[in-house]
Each structure stands twice: as C-alpha cells, then as structure tokens.
Backbone as XML, in Angstrom:
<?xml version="1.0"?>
<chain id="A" units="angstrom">
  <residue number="1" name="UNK">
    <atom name="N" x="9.370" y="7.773" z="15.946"/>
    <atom name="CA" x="8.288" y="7.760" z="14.967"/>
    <atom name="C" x="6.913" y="7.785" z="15.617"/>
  </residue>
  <residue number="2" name="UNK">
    <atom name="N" x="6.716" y="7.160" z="16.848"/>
    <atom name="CA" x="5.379" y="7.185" z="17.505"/>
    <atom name="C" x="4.996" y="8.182" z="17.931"/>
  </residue>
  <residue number="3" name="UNK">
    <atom name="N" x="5.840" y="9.931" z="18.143"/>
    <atom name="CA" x="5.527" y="10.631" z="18.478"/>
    <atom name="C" x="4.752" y="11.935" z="16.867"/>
  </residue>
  <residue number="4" name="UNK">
    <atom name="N" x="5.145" y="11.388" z="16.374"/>
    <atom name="CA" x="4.366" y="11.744" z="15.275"/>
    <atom name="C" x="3.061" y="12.033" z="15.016"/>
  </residue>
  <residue number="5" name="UNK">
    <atom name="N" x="2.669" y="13.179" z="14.190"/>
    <atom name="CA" x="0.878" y="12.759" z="14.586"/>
    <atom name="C" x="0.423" y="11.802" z="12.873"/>
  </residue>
  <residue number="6" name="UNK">
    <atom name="N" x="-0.525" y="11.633" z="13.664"/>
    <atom name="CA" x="-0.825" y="10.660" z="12.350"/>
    <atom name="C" x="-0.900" y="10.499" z="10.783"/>
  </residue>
  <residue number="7" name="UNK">
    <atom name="N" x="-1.027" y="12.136" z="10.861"/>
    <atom name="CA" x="-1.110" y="12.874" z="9.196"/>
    <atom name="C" x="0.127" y="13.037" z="8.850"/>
  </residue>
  <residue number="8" name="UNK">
    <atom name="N" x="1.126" y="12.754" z="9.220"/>
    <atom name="CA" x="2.565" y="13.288" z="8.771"/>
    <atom name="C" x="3.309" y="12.094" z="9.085"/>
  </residue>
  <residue number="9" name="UNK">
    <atom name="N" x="3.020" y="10.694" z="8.874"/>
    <atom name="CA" x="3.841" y="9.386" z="9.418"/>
    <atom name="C" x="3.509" y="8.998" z="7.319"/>
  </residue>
  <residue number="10" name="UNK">
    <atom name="N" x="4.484" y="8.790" z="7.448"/>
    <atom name="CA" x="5.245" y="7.797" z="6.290"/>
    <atom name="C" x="4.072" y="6.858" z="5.748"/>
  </residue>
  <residue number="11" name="UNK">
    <atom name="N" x="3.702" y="6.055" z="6.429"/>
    <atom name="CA" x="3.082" y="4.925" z="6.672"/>
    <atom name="C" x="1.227" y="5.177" z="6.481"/>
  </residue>
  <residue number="12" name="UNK">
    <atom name="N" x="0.686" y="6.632" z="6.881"/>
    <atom name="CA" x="-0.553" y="7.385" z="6.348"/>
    <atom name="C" x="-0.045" y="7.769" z="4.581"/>
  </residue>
  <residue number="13" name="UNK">
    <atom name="N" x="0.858" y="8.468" z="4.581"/>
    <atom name="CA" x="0.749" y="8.801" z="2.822"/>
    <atom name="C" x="0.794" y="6.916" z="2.178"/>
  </residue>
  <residue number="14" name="UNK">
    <atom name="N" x="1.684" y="6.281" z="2.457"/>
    <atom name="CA" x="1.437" y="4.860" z="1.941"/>
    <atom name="C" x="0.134" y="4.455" z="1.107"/>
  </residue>
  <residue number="15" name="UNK">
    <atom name="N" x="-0.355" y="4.633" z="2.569"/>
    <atom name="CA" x="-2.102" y="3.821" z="2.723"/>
    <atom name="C" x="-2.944" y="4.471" z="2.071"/>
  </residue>
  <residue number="16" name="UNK">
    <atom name="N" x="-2.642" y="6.183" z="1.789"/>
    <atom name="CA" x="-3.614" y="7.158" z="1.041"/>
    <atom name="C" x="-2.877" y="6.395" z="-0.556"/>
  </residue>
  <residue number="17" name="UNK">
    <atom name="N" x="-1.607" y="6.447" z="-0.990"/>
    <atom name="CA" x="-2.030" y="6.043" z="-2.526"/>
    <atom name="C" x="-1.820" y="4.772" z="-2.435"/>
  </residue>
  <residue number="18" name="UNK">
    <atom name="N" x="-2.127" y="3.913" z="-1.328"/>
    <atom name="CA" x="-2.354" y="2.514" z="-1.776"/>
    <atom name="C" x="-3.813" y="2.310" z="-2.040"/>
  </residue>
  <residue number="19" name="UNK">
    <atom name="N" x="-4.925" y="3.068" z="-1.333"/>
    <atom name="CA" x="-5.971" y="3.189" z="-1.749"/>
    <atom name="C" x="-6.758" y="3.722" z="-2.726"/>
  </residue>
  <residue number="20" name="UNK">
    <atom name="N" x="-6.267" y="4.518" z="-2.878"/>
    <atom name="CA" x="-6.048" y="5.361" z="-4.673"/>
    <atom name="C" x="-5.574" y="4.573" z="-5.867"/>
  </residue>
  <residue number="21" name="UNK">
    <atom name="N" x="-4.328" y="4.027" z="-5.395"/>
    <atom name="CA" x="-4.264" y="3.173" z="-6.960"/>
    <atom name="C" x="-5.386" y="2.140" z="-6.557"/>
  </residue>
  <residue number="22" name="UNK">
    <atom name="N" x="-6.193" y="1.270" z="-5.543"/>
    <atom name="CA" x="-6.907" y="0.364" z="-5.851"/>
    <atom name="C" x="-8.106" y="0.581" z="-5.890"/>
  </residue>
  <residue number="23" name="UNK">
    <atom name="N" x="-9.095" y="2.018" z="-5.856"/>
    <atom name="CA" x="-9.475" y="2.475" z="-6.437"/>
    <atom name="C" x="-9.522" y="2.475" z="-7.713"/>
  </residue>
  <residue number="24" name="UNK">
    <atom name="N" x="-8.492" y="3.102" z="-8.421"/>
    <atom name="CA" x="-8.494" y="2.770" z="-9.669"/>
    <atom name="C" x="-8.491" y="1.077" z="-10.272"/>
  </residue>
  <residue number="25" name="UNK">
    <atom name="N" x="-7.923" y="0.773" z="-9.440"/>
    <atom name="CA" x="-7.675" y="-1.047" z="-9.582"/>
    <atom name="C" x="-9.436" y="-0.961" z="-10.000"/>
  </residue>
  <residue number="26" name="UNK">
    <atom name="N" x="-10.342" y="-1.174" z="-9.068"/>
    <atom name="CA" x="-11.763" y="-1.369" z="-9.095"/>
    <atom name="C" x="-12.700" y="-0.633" z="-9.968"/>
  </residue>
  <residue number="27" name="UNK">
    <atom name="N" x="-11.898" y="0.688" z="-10.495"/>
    <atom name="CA" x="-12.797" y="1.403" z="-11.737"/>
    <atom name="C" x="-12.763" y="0.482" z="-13.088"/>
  </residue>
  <residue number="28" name="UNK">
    <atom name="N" x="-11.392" y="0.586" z="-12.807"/>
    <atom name="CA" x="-10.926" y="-0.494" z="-14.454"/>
    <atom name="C" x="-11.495" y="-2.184" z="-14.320"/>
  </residue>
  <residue number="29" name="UNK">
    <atom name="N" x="-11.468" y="-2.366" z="-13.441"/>
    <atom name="CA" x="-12.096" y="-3.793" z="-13.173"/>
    <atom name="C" x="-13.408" y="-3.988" z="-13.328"/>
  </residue>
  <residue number="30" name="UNK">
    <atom name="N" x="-14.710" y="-2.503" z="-13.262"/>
    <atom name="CA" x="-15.690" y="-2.391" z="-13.170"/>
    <atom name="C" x="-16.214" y="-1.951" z="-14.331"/>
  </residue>
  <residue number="31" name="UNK">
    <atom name="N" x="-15.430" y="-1.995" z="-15.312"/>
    <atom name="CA" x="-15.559" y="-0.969" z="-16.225"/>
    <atom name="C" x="-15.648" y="-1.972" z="-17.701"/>
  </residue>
  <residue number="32" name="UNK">
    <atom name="N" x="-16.256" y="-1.311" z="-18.929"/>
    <atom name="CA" x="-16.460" y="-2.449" z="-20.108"/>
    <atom name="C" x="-15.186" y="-2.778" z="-20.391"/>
  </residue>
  <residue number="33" name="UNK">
    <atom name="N" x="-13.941" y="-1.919" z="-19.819"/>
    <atom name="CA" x="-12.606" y="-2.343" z="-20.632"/>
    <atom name="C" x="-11.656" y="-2.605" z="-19.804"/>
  </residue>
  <residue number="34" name="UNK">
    <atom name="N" x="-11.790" y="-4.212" z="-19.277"/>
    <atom name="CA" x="-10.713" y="-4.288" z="-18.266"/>
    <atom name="C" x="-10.166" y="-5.254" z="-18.595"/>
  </residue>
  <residue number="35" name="UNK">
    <atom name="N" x="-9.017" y="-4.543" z="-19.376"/>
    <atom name="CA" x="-7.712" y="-5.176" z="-20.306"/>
    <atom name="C" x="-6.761" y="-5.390" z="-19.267"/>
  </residue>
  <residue number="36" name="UNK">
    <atom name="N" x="-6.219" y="-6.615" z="-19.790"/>
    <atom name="CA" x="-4.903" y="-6.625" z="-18.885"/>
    <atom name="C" x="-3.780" y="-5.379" z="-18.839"/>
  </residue>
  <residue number="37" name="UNK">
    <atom name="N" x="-3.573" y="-5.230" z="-20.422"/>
    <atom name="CA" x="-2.401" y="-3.861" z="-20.284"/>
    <atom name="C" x="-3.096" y="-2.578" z="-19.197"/>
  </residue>
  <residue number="38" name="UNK">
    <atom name="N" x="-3.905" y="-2.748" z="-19.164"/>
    <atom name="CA" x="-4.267" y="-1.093" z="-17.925"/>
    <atom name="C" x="-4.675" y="-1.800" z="-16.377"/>
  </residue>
  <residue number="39" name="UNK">
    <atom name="N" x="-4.729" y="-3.269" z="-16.280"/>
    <atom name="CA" x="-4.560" y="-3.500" z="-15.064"/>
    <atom name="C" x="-3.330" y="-4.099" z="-14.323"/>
  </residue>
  <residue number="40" name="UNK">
    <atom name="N" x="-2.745" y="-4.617" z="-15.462"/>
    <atom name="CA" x="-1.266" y="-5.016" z="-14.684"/>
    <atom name="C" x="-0.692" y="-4.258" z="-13.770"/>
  </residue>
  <residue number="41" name="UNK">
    <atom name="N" x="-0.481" y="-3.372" z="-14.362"/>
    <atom name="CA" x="0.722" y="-1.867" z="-13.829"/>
    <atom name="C" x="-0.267" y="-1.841" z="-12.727"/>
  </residue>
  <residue number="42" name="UNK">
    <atom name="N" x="-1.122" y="-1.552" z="-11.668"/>
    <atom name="CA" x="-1.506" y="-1.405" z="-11.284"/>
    <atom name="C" x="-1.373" y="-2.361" z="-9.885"/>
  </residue>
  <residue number="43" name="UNK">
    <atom name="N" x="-1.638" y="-3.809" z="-10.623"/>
    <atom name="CA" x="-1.168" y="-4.433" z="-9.793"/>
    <atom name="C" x="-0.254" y="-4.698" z="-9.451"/>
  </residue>
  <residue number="44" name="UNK">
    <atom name="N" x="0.992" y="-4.490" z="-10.137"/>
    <atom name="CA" x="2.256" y="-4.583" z="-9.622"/>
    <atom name="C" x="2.485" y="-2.918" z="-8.950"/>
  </residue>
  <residue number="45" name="UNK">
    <atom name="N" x="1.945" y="-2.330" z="-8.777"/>
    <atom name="CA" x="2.599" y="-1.393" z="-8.128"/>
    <atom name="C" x="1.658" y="-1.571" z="-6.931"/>
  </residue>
  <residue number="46" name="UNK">
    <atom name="N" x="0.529" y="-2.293" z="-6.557"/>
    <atom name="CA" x="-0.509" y="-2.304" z="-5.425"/>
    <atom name="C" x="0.285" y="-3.373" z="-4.515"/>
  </residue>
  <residue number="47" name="UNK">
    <atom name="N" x="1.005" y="-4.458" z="-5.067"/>
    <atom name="CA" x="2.212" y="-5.732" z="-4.237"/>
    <atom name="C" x="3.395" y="-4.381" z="-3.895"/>
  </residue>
  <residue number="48" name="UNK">
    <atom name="N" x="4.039" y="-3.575" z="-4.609"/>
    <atom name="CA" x="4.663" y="-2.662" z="-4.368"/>
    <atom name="C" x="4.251" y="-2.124" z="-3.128"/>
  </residue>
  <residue number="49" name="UNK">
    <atom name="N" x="3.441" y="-1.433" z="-3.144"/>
    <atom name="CA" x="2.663" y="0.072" z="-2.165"/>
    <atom name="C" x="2.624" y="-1.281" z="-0.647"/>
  </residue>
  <residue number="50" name="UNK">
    <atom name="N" x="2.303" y="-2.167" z="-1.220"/>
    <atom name="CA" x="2.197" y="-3.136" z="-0.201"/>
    <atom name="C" x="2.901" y="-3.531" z="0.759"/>
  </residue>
  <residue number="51" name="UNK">
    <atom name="N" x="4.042" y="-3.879" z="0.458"/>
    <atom name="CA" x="5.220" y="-4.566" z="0.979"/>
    <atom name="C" x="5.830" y="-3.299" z="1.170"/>
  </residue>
  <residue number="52" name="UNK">
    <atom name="N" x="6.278" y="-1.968" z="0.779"/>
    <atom name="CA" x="6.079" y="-0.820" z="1.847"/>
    <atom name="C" x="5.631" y="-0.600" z="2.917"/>
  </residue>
  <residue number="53" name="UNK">
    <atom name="N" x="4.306" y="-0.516" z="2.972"/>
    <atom name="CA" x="3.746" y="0.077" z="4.138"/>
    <atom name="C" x="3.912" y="-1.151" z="5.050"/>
  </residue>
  <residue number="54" name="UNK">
    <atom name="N" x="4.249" y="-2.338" z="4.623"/>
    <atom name="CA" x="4.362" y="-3.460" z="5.783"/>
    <atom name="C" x="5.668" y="-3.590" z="6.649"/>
  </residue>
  <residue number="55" name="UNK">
    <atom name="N" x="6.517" y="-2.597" z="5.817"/>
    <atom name="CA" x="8.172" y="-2.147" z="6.244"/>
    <atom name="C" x="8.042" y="-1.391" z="6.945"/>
  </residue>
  <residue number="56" name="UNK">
    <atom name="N" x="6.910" y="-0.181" z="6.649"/>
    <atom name="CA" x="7.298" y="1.163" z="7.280"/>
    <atom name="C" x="6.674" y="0.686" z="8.776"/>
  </residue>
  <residue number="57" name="UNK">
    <atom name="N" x="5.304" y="-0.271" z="8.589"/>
    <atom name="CA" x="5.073" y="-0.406" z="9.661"/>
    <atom name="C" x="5.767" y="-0.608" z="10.721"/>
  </residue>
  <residue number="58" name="UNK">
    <atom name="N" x="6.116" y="-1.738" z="10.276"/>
    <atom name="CA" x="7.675" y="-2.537" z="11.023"/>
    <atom name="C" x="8.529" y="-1.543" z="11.578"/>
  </residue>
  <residue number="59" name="UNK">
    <atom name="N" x="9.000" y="-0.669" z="10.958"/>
    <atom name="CA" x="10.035" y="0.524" z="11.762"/>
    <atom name="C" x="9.016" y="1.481" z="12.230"/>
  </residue>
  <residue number="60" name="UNK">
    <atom name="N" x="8.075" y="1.948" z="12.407"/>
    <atom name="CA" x="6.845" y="2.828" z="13.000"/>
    <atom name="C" x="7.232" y="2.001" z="14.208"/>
  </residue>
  <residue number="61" name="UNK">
    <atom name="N" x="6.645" y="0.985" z="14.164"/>
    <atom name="CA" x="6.324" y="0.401" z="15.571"/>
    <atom name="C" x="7.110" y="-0.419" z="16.404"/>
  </residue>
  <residue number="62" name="UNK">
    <atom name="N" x="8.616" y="-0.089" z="15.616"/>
    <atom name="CA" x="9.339" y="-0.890" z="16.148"/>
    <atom name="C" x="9.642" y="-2.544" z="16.559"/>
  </residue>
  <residue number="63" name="UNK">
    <atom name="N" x="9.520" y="-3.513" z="15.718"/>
    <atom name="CA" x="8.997" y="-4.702" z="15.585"/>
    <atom name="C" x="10.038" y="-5.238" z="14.762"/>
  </residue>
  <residue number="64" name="UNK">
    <atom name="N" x="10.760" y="-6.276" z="15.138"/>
    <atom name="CA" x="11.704" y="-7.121" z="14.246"/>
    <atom name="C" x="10.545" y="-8.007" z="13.863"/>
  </residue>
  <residue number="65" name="UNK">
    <atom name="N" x="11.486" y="-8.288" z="11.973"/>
    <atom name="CA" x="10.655" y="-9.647" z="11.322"/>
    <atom name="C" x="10.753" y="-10.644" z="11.936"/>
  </residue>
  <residue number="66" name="UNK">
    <atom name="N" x="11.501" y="-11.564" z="13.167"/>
    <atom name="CA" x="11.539" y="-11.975" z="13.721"/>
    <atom name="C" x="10.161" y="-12.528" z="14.440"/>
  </residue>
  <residue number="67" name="UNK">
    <atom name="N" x="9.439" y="-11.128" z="14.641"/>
    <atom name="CA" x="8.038" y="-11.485" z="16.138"/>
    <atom name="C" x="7.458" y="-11.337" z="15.449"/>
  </residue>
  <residue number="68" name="UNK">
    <atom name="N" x="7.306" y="-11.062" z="13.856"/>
    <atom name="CA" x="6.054" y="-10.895" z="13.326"/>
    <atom name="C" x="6.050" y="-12.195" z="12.731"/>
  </residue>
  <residue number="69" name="UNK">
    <atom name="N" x="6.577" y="-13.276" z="12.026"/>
    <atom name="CA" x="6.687" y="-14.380" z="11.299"/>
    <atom name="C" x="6.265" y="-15.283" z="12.603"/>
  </residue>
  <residue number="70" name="UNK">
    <atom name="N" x="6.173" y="-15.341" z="13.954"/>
    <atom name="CA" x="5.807" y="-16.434" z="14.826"/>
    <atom name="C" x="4.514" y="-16.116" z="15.005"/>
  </residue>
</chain>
C-alpha cells in the first residue's frame, strides 16, 4: 500500500468525502435551518467516514491496534 501514490490510496478518497460531508455538516449548522432531521444523518455517517479512514490507516501503514492504544 505505501507504494501507492497518494491520489489513488483508499484512505485520500476517505478524507475527500469525509470533508465534504462536514462541509455540509457546517453549511447546515450555519444556516437559519439547522434541524436535527438534516443534521443527524450526517453525523452519523461523519463517526462512520471516521472510524474508516482510522482502519484504512491502520492497514496503509501497517500498524496493529495493539501499538496504537499504548
């Protein structure tokens, strides 16, 4: 995976729509109508996108949960 270039790793598309949905997270938050029904989903899929890219990292870089929890 490290030989990869950076635009084509798993772990870059992640981070592009993890920043995109929180983007949107911050329009709707900024906005006169920031209802729970249009921010929930959002946030549960931003803990989603999350705990992804913290996996993919993990196998990118080769790292047991082990050395990361000490």
């Amino acid at each position: 995976m490290k030989n990869l270039p950076t635009a084509d790793r798993f772990s870059t598309k992640i981070l592009k729509d993890l920043k995109r949905n929180r983007n949107r997270l911050i329009a709707i938050e900024t906005s006169n109508e920031p209802f729970t029904h249009l921010i929930d989903p959002l946030l549960a899929r931003d803990r989603q996108l999350s705990e992804m890219l913290v996996e993919c990292l993990i196998h990118e870089l080769d790292l047991k949960k082990e050395e990361i929890k000490e």
